[in-house]
C-alpha positions in Angstrom: 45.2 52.7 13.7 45.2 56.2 14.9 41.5 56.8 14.4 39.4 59.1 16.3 37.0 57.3 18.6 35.1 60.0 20.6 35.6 63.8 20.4 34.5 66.2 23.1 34.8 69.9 22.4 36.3 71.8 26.3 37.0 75.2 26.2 40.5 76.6 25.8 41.3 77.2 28.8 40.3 74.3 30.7 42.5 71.3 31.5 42.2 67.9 29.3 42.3 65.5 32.9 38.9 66.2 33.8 37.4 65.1 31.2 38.7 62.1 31.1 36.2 59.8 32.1 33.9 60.8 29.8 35.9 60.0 27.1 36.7 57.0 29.1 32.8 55.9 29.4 31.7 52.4 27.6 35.0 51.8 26.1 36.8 48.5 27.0 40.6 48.9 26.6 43.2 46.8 27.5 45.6 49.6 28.2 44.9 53.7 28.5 47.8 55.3 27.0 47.6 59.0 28.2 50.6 61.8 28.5 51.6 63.4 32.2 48.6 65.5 31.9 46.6 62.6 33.0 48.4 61.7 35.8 46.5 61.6 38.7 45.2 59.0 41.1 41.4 59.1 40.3 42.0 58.7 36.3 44.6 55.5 37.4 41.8 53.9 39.8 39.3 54.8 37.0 41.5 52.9 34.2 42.1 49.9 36.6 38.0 49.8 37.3 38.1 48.9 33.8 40.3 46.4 33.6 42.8 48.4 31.8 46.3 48.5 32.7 47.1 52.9 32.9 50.6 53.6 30.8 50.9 57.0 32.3 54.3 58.7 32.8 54.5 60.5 36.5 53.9 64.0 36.2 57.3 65.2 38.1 55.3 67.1 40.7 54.3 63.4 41.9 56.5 62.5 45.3 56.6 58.9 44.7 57.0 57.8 40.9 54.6 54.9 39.5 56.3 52.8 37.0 54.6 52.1 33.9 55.7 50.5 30.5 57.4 52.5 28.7 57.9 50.2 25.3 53.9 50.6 25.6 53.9 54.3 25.7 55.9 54.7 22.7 52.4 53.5 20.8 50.7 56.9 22.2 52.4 59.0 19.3 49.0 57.5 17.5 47.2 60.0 19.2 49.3 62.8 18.1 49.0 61.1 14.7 45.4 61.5 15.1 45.4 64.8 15.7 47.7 65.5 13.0 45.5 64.2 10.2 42.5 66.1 12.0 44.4 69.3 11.3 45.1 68.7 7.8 41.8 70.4 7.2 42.3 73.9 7.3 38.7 74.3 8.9 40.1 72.7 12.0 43.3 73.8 12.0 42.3 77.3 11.6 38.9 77.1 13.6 37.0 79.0 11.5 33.7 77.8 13.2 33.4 80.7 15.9 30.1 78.7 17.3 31.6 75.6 19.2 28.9 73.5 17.8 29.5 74.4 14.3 33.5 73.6 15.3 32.5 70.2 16.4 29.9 69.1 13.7 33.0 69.7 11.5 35.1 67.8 13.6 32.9 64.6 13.3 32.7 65.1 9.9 36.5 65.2 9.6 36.4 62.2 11.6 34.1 60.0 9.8 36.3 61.3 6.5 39.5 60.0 8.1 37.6 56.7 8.9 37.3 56.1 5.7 40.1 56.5 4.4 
């Protein structure tokens, strides 16, 4: 639990949302837990094309909320697991790799490691 399934490099400066369904592509989830970042109407009707049920809390910009299970949510703290164990290697954490594809070699490399484990 808390493995890395796909990782796609985006620059720094641009938003994680639309990316999404790329990372999204050929996977078959029950549920899509994602943070307020993802929040947006195309990403829900994209999860529910799936057959997945989105557990996305509102972004509070949003006029009229969407409910969604919270007890469910509490599960996405995985992800930030994830990323936690990705950072333990100093490479990452200190992106040493100047060349993004250098940087994301080591990141599947990192990823296969934690697999594993």
């Amino acid at each position: 639990m808390g493995r890395p399934l796909r990782l796609i490099l985006t620059p720094g400066q641009r938003g994680d949302a639309p990316i999404a369904p790329a990372l999204l592509d050929g996977l078959k989830p029950l549920r899509v837990l994602a943070d307020k970042a993802y929040d947006s109407d195309a990403i829900r009707a994209l999860i529910k094309d799936m057959g997945a049920e989105p557990v996305i809390p509102c972004n509070p910009t949003r006029k009229r909320p969407i409910l969604y299970d919270f007890q469910a949510y509490k599960v996405r703290n995985t992800v930030e697991r994830c990323f936690n164990k990705l950072k333990h290697y100093r490479r990452i954490a200190t992106r040493f790799d100047r060349r993004a594809a250098n940087f994301l070699s080591f990141l599947h490399l990192a990823a296969a490691m934690i697999w594993m484990r």
